[in-house]
CHARMM internal coordinates of N, CA and C (Angstrom, degrees):
IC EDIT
DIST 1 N 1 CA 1.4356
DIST 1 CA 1 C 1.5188
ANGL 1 N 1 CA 1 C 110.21
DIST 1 C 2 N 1.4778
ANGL 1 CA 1 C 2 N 116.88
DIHE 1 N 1 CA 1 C 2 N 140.97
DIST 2 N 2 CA 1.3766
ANGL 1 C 2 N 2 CA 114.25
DIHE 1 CA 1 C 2 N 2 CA 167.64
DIST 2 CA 2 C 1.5664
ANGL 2 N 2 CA 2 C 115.72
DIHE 1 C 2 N 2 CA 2 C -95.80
DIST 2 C 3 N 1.6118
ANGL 2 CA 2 C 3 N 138.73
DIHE 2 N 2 CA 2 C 3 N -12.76
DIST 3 N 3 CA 1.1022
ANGL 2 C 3 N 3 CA 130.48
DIHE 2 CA 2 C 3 N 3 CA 160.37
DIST 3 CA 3 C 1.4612
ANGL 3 N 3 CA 3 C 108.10
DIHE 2 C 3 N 3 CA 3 C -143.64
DIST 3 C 4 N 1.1560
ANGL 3 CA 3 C 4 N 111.32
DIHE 3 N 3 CA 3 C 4 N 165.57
DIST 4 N 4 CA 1.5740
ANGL 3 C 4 N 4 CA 129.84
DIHE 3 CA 3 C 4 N 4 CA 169.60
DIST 4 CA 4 C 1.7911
ANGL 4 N 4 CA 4 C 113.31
DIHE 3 C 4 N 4 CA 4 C -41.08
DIST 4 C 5 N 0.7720
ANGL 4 CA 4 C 5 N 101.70
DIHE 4 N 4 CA 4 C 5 N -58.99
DIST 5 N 5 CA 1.7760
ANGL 4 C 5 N 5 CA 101.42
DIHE 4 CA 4 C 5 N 5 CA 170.89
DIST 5 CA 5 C 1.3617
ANGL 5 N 5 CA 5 C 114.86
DIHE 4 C 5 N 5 CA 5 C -80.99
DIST 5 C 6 N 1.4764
ANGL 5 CA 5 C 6 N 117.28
DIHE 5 N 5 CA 5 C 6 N 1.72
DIST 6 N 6 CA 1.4533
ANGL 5 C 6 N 6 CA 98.64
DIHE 5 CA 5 C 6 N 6 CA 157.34
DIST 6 CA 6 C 1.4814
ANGL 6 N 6 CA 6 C 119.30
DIHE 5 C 6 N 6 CA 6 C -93.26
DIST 6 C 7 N 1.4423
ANGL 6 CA 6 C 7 N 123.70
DIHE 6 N 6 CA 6 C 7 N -12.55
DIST 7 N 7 CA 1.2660
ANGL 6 C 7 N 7 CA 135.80
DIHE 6 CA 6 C 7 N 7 CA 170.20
DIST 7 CA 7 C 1.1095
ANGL 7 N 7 CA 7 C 119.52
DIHE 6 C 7 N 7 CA 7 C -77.34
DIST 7 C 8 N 1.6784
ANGL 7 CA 7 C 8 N 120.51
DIHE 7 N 7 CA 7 C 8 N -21.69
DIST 8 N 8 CA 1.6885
ANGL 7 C 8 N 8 CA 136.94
DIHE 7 CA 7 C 8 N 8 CA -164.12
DIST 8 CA 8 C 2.0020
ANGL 8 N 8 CA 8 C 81.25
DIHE 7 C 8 N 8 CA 8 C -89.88
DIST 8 C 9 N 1.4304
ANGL 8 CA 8 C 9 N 111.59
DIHE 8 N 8 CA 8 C 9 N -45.64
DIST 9 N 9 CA 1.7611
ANGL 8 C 9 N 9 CA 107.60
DIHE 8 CA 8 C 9 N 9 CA -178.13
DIST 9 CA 9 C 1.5731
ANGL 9 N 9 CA 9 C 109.76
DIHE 8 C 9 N 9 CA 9 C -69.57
DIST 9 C 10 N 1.3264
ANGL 9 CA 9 C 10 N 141.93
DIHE 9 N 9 CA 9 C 10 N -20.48
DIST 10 N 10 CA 0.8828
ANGL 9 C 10 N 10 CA 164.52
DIHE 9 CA 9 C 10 N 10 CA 164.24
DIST 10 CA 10 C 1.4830
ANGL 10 N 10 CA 10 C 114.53
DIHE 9 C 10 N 10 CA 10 C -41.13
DIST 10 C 11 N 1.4650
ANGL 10 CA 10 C 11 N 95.34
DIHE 10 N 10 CA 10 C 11 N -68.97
DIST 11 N 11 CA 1.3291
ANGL 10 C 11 N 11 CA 109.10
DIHE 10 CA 10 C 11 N 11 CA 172.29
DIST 11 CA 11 C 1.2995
ANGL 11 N 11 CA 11 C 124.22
DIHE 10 C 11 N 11 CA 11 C -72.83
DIST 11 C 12 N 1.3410
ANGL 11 CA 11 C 12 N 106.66
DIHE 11 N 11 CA 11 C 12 N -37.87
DIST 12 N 12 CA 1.2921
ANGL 11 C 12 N 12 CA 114.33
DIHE 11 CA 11 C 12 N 12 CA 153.95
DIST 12 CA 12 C 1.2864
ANGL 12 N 12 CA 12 C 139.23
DIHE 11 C 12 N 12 CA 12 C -25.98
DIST 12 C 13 N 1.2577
ANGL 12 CA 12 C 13 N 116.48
DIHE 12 N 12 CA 12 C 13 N -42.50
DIST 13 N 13 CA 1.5368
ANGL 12 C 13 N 13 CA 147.13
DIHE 12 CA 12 C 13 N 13 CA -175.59
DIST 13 CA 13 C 1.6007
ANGL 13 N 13 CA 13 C 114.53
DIHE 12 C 13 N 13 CA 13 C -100.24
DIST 13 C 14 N 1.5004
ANGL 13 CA 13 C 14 N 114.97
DIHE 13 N 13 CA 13 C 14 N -43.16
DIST 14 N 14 CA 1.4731
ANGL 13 C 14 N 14 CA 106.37
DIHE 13 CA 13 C 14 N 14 CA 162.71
DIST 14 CA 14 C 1.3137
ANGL 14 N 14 CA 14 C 120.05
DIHE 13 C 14 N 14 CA 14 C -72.46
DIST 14 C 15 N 1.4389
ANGL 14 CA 14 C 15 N 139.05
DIHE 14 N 14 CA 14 C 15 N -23.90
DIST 15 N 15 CA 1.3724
ANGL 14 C 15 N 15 CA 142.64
DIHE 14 CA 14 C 15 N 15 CA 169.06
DIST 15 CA 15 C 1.3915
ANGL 15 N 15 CA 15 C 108.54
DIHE 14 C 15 N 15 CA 15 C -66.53
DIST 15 C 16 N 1.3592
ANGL 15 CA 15 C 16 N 121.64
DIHE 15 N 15 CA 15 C 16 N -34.18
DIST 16 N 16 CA 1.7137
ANGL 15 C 16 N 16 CA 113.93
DIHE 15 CA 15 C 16 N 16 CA 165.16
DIST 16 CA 16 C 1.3028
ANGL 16 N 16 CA 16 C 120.40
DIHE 15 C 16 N 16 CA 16 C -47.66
DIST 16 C 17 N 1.7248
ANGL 16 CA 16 C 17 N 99.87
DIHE 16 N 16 CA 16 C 17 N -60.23
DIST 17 N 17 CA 1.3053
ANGL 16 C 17 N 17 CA 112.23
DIHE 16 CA 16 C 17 N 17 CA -166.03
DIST 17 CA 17 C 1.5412
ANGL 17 N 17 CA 17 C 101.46
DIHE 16 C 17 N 17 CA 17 C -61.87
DIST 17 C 18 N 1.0897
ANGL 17 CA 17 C 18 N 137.43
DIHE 17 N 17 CA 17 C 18 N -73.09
DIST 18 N 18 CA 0.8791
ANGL 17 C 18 N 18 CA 150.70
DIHE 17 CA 17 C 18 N 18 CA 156.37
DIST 18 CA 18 C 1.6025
ANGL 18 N 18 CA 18 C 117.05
DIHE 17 C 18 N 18 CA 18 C 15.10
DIST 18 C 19 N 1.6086
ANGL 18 CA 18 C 19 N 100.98
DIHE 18 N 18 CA 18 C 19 N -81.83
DIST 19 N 19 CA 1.3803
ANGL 18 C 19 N 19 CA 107.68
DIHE 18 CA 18 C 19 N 19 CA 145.31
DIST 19 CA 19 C 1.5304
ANGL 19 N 19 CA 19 C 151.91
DIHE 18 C 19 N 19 CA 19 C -23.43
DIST 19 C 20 N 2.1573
ANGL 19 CA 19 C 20 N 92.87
DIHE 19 N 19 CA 19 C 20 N -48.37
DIST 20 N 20 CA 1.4601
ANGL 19 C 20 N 20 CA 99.74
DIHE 19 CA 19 C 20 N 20 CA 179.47
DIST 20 CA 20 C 1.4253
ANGL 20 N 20 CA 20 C 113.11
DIHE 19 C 20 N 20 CA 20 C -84.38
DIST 20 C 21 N 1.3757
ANGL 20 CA 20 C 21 N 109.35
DIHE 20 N 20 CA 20 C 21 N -11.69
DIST 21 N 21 CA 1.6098
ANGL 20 C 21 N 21 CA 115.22
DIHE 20 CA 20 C 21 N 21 CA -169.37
DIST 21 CA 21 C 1.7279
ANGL 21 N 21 CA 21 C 119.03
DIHE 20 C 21 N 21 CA 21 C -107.84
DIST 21 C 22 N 1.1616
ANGL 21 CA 21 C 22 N 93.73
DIHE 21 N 21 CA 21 C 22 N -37.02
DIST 22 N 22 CA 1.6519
ANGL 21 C 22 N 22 CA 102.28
DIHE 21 CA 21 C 22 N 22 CA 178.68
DIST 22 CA 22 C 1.8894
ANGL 22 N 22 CA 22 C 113.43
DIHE 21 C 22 N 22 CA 22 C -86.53
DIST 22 C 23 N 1.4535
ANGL 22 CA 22 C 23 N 85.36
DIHE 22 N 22 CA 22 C 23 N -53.27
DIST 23 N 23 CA 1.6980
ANGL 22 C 23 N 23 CA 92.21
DIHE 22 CA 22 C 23 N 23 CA -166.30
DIST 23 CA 23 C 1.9959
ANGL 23 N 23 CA 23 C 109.20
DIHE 22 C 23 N 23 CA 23 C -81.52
DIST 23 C 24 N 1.5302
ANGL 23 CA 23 C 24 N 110.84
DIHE 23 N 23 CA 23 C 24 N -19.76
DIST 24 N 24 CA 1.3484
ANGL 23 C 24 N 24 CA 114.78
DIHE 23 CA 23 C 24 N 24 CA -174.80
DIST 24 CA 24 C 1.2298
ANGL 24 N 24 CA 24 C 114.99
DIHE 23 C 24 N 24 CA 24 C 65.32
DIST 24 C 25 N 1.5210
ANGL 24 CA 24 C 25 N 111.47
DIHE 24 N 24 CA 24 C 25 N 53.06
DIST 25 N 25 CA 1.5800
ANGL 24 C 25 N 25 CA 100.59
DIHE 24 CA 24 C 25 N 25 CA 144.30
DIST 25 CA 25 C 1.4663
ANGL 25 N 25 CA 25 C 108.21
DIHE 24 C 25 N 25 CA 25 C -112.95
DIST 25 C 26 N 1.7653
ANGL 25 CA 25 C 26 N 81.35
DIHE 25 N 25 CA 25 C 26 N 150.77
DIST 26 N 26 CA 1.5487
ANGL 25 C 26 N 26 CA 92.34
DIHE 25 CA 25 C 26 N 26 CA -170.20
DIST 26 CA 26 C 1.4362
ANGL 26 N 26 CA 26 C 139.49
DIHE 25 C 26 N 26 CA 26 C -77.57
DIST 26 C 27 N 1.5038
ANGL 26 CA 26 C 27 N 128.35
DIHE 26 N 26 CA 26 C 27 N 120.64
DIST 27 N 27 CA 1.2262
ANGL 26 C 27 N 27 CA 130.28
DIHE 26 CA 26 C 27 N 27 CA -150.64
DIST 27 CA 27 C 1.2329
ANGL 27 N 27 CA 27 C 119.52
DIHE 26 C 27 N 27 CA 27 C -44.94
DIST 27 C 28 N 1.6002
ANGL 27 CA 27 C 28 N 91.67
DIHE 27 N 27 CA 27 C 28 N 140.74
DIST 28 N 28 CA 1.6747
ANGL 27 C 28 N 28 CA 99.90
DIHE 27 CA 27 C 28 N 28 CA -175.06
DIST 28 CA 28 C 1.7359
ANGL 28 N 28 CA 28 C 101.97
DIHE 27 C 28 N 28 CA 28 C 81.60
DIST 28 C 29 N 1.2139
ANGL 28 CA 28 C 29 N 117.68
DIHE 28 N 28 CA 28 C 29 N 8.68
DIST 29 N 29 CA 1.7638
ANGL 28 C 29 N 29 CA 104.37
DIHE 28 CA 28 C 29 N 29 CA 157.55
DIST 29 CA 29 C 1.2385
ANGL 29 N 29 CA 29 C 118.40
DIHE 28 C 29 N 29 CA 29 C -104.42
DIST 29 C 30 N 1.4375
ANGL 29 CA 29 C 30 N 146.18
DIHE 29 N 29 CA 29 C 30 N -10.33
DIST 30 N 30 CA 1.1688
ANGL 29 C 30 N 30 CA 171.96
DIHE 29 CA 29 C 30 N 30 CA -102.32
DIST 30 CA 30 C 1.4712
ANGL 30 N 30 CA 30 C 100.98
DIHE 29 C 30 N 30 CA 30 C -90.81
DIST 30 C 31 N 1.2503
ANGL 30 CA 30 C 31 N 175.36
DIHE 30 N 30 CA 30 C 31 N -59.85
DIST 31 N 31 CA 1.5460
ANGL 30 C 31 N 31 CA 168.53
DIHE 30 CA 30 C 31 N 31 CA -150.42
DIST 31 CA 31 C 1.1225
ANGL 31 N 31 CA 31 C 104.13
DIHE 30 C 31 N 31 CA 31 C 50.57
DIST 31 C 32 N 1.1813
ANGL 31 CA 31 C 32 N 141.65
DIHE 31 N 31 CA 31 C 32 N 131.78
DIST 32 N 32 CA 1.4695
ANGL 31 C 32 N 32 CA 150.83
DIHE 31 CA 31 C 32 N 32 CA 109.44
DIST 32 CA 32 C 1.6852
ANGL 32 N 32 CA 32 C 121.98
DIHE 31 C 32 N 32 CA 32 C -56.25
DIST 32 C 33 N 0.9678
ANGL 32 CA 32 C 33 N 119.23
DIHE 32 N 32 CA 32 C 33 N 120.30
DIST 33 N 33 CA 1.7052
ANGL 32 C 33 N 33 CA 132.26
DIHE 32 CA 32 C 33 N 33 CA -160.13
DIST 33 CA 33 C 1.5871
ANGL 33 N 33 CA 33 C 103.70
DIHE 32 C 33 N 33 CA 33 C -119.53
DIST 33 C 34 N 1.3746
ANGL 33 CA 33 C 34 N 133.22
DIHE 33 N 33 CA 33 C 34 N 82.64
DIST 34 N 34 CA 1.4837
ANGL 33 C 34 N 34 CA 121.99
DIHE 33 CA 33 C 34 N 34 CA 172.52
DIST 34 CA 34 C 1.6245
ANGL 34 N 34 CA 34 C 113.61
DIHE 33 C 34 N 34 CA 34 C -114.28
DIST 34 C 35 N 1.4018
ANGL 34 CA 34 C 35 N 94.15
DIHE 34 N 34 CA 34 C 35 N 168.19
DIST 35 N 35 CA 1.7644
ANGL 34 C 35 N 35 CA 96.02
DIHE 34 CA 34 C 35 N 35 CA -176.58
DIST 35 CA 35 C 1.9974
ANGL 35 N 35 CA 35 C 124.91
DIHE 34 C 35 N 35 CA 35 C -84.65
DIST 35 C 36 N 0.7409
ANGL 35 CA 35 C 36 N 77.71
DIHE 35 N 35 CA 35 C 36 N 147.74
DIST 36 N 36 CA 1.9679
ANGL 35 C 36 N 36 CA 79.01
DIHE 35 CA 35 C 36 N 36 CA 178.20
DIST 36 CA 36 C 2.0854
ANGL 36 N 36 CA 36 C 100.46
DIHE 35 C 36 N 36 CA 36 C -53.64
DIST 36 C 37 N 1.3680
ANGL 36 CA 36 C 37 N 93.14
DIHE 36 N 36 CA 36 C 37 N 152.87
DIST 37 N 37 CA 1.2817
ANGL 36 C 37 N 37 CA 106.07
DIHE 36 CA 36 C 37 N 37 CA -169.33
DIST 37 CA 37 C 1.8190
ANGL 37 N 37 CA 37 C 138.10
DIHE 36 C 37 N 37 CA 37 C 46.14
DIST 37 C 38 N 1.6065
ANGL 37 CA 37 C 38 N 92.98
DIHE 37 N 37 CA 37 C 38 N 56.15
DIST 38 N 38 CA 1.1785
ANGL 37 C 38 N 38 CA 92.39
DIHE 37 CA 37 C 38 N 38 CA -139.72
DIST 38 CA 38 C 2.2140
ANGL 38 N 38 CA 38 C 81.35
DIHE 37 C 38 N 38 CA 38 C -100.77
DIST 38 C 39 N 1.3373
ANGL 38 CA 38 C 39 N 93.35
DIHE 38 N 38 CA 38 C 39 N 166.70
DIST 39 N 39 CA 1.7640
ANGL 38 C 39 N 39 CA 83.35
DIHE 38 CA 38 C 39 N 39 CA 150.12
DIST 39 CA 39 C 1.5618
ANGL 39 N 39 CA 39 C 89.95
DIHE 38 C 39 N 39 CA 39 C -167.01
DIST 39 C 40 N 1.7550
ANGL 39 CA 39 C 40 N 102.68
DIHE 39 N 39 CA 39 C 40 N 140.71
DIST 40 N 40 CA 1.8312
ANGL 39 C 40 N 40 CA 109.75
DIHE 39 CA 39 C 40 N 40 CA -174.49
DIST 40 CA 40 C 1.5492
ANGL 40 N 40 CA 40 C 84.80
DIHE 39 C 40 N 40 CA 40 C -125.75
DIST 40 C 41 N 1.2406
ANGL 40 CA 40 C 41 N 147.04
DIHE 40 N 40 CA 40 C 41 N -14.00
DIST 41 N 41 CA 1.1684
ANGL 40 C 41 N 41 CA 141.00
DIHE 40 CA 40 C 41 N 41 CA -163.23
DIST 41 CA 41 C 1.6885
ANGL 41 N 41 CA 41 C 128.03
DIHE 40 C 41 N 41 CA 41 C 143.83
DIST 41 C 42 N 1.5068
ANGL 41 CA 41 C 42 N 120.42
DIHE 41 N 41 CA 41 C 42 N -137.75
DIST 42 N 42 CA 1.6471
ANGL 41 C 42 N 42 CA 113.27
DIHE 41 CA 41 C 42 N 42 CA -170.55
DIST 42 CA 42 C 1.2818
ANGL 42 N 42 CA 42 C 104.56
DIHE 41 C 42 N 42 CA 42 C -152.01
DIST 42 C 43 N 1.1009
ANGL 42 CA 42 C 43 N 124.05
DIHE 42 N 42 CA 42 C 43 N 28.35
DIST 43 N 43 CA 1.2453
ANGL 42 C 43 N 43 CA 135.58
DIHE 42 CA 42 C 43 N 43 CA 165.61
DIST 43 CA 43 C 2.1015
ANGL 43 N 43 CA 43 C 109.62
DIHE 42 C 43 N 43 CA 43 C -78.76
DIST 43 C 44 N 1.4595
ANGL 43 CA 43 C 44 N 107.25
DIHE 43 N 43 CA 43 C 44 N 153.74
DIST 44 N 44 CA 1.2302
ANGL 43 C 44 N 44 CA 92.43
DIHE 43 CA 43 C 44 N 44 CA 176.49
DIST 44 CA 44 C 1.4267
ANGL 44 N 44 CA 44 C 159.20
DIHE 43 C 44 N 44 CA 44 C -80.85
DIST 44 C 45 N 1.7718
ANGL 44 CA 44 C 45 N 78.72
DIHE 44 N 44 CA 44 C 45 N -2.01
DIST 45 N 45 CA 1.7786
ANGL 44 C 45 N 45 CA 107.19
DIHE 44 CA 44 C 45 N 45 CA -172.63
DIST 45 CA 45 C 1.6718
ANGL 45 N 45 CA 45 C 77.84
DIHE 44 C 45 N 45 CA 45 C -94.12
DIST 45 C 46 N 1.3889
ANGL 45 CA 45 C 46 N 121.29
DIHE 45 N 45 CA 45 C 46 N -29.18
DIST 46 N 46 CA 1.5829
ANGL 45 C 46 N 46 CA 107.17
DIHE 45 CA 45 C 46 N 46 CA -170.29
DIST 46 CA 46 C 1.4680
ANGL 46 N 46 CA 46 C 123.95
DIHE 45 C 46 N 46 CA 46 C -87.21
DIST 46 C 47 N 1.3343
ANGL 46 CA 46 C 47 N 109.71
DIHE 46 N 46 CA 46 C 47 N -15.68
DIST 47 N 47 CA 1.4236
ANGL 46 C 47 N 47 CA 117.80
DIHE 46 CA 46 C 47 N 47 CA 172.75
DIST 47 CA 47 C 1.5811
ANGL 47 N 47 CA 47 C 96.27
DIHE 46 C 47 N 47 CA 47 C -87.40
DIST 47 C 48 N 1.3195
ANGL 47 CA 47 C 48 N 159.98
DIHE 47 N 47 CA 47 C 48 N 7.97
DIST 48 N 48 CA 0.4835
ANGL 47 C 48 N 48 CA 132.86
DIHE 47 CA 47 C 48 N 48 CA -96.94
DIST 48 CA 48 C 1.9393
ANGL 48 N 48 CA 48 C 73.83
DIHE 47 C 48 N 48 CA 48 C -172.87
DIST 48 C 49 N 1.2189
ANGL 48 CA 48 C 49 N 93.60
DIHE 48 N 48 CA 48 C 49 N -39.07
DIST 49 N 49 CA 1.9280
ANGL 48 C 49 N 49 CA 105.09
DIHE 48 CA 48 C 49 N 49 CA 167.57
DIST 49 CA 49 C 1.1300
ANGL 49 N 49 CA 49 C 109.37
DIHE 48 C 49 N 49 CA 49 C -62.49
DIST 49 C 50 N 1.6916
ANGL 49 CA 49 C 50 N 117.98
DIHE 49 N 49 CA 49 C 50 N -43.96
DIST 50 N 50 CA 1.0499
ANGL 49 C 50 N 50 CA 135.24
DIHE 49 CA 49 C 50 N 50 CA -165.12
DIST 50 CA 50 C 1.4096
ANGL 50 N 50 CA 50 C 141.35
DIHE 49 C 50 N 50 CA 50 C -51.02
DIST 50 C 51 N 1.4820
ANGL 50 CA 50 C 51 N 140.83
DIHE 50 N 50 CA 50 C 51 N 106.72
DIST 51 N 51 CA 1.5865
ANGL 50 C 51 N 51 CA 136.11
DIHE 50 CA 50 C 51 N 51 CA -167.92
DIST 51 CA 51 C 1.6309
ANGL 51 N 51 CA 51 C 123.54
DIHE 50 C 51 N 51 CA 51 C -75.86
DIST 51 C 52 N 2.2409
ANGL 51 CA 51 C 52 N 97.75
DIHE 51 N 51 CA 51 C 52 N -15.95
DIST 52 N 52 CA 1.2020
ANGL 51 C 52 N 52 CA 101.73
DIHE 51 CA 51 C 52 N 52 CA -176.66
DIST 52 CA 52 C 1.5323
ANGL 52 N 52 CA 52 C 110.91
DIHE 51 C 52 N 52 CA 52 C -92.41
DIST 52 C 53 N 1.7686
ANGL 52 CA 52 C 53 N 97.99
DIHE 52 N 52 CA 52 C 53 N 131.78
DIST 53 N 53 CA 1.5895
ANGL 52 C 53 N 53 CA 106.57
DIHE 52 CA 52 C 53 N 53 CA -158.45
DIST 53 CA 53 C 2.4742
ANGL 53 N 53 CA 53 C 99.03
DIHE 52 C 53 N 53 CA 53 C -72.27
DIST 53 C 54 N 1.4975
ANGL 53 CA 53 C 54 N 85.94
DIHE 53 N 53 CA 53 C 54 N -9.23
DIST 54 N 54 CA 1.7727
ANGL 53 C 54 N 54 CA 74.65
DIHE 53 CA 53 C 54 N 54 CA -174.62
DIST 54 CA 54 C 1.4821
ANGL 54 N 54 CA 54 C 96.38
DIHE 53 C 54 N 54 CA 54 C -85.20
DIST 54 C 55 N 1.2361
ANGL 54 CA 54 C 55 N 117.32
DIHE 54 N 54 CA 54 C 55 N -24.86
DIST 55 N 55 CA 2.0717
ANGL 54 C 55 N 55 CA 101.64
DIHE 54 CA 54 C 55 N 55 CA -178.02
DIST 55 CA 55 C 1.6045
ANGL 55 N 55 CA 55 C 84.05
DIHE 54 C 55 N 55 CA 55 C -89.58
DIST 55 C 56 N 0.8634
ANGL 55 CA 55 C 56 N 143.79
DIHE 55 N 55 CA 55 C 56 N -25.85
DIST 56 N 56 CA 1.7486
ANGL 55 C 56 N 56 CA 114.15
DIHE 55 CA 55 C 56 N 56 CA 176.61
DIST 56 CA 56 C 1.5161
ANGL 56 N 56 CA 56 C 128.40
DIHE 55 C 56 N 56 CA 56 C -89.02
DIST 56 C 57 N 1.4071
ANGL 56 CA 56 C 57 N 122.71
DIHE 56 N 56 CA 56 C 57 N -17.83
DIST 57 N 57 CA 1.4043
ANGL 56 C 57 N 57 CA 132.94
DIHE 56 CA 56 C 57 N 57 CA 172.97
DIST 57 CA 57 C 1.2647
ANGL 57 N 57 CA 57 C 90.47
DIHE 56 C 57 N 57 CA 57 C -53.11
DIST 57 C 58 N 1.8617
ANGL 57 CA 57 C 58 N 98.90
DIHE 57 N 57 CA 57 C 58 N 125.05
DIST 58 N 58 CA 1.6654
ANGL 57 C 58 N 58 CA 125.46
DIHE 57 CA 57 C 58 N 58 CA 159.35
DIST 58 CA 58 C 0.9702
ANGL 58 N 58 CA 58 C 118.17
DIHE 57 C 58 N 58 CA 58 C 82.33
DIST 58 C 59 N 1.9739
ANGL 58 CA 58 C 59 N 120.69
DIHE 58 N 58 CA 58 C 59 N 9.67
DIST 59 N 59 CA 1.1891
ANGL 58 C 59 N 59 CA 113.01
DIHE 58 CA 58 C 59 N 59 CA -168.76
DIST 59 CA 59 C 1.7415
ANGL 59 N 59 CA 59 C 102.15
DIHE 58 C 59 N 59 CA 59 C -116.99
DIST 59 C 60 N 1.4228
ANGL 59 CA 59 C 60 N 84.54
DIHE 59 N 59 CA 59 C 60 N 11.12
DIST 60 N 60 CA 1.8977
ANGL 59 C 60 N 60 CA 71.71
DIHE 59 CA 59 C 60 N 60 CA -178.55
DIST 60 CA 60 C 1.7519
ANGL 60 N 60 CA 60 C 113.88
DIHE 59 C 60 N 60 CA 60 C -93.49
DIST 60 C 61 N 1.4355
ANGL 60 CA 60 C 61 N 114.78
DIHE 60 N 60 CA 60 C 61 N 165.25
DIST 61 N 61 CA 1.7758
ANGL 60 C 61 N 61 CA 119.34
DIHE 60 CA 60 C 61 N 61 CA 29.58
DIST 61 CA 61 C 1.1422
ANGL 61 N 61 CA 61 C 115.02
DIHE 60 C 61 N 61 CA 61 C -83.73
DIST 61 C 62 N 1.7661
ANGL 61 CA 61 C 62 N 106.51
DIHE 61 N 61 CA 61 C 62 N 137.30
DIST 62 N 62 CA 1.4695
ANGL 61 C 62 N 62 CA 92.69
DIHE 61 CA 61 C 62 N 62 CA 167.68
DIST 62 CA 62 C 1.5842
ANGL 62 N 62 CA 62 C 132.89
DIHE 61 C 62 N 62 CA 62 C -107.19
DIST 62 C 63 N 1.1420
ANGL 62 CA 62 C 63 N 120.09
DIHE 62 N 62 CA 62 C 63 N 166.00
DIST 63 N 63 CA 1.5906
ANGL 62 C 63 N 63 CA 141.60
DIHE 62 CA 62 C 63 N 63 CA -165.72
DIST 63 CA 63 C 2.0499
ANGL 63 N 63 CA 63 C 82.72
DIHE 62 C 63 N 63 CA 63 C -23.10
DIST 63 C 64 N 1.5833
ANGL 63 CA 63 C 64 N 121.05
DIHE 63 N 63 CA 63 C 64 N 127.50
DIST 64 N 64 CA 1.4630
ANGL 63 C 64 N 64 CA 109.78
DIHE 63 CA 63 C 64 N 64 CA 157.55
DIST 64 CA 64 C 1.6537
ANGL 64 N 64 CA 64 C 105.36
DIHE 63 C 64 N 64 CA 64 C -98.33
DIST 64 C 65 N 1.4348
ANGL 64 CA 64 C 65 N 97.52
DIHE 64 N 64 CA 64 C 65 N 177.09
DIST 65 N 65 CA 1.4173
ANGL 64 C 65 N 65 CA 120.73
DIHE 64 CA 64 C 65 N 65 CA -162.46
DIST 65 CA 65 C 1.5146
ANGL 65 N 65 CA 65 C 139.03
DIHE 64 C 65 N 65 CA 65 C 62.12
DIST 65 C 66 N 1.3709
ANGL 65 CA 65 C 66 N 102.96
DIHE 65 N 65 CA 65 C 66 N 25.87
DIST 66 N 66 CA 1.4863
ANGL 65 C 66 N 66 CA 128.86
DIHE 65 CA 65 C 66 N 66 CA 175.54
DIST 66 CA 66 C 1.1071
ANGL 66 N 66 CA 66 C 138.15
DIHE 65 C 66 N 66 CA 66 C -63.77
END
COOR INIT
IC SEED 1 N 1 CA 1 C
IC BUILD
């Protein structure tokens, strides 16, 4: 990995799969579940976790099903 939010998207993406293949939920239902006050980076699915309105102003739309 070259930064922190590319590993946070990373993971991101193996916990899907993961999900869609092992555990059987069905594609395209998938949830992302994060905690209040969080910050992983500036990406848009990752700002996008985010509760603080100064890293999210201007960056939407953001990531749904959060």
């Amino acid at each position: 990995m070259n930064s922190g939010a590319e590993a946070v998207e990373t993971a991101i993406k193996i916990a899907r799969k993961y999900g869609y293949e092992k555990r059987g939920i069905p594609e395209n239902e998938a949830k992302i579940v994060v905690a209040k006050d969080n910050f992983h980076g500036r990406t848009t699915t990752i700002v996008s976790f985010s509760n603080d309105e100064d890293a999210r102003k201007n960056f939407g739309p953001y990531t749904p099903w959060i």
